[in-house]
Backbone as numpy.savetxt, mean C-alpha at the origin, in Angstrom:
# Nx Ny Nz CAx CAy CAz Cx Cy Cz
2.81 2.97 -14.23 1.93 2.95 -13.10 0.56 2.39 -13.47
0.30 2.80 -14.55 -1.13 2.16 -14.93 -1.20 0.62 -15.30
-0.28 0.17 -15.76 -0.06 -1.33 -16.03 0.03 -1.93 -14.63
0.60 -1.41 -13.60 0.79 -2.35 -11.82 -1.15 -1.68 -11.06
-1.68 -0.49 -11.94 -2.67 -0.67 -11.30 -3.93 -1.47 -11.63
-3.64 -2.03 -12.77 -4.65 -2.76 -13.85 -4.28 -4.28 -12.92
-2.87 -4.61 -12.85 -2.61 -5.50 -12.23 -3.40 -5.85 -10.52
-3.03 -4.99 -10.15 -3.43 -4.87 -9.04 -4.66 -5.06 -8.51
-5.91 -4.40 -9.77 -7.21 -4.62 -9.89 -7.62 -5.85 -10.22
-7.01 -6.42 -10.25 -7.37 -7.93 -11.13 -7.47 -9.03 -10.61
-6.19 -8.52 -9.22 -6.04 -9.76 -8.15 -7.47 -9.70 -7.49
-8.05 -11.10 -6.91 -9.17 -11.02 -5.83 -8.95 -10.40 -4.71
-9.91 -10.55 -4.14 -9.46 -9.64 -2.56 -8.82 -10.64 -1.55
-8.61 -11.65 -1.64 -8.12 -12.60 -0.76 -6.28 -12.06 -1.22
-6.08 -12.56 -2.73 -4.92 -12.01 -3.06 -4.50 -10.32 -2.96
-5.29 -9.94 -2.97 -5.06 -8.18 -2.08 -4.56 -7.99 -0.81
-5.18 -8.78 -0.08 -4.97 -8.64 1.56 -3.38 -9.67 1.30
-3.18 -10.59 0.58 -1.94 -10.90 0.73 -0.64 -10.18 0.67
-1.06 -9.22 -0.61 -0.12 -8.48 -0.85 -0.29 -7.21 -0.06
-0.72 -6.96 0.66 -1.05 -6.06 1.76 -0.48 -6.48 3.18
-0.61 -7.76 3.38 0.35 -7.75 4.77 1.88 -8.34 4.23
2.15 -8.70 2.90 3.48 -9.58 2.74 3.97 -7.18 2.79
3.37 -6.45 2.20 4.13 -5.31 2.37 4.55 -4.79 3.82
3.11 -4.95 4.39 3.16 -4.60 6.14 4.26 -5.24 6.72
4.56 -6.69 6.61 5.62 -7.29 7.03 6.79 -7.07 6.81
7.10 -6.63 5.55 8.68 -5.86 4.55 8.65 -4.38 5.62
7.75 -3.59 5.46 7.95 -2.61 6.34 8.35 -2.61 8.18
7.48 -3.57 8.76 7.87 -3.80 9.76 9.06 -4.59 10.05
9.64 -5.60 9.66 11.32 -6.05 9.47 12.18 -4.53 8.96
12.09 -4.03 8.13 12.82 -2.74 7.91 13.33 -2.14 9.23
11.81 -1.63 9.80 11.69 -0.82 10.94 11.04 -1.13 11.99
11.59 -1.92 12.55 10.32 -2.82 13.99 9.87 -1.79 14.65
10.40 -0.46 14.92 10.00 0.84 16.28 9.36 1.55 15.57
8.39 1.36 13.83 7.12 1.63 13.68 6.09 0.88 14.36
5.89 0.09 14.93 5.35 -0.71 15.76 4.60 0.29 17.02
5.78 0.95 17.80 5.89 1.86 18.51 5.23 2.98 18.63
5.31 3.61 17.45 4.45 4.77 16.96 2.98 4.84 17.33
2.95 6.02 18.37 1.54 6.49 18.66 0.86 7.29 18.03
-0.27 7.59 17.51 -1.30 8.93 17.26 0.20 9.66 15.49
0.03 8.39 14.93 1.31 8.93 13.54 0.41 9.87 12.67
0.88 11.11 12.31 0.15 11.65 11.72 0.86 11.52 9.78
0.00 11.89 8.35 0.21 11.53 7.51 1.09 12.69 6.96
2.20 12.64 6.27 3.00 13.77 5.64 2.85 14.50 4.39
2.28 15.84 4.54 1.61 16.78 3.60 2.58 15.71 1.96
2.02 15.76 0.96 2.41 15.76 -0.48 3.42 14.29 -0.46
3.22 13.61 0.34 3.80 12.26 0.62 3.07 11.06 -0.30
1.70 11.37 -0.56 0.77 10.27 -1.33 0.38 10.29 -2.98
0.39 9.30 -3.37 0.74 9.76 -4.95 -1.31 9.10 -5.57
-1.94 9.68 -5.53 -3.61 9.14 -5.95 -3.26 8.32 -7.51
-4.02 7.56 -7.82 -3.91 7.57 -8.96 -5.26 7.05 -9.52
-5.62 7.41 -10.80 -6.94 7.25 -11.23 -7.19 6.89 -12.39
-7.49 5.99 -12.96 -7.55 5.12 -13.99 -8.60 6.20 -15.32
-8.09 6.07 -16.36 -8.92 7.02 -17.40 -10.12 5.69 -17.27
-11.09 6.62 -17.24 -12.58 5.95 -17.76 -12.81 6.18 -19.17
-13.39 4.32 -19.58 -13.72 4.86 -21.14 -13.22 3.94 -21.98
């Protein structure tokens, strides 16, 4: 995980937002009737933080 977040940090923000809607798009082809979804609320212990050691 720390090696894809080093990665991740590295890209510019132009290449961020790419890889941010090429995911949005994988998700929405999956499931088009997330689209749909009103007022979605977030699912307790569903999100994984992660935090880079300083130093």
């Amino acid at each position: 995980m720390a090696a894809k977040s080093e990665w991740f940090q590295s890209l510019s923000f132009a290449d961020r937002m790419d890889v941010f809607v090429d995911m949005t798009d994988l998700i929405v082809g999956l499931n088009p009737s997330i689209l749909e979804s009103k007022d979605a609320k977030p699912i307790p212990g569903r999100v994984r933080v992660l935090e880079l050691p300083r130093g």
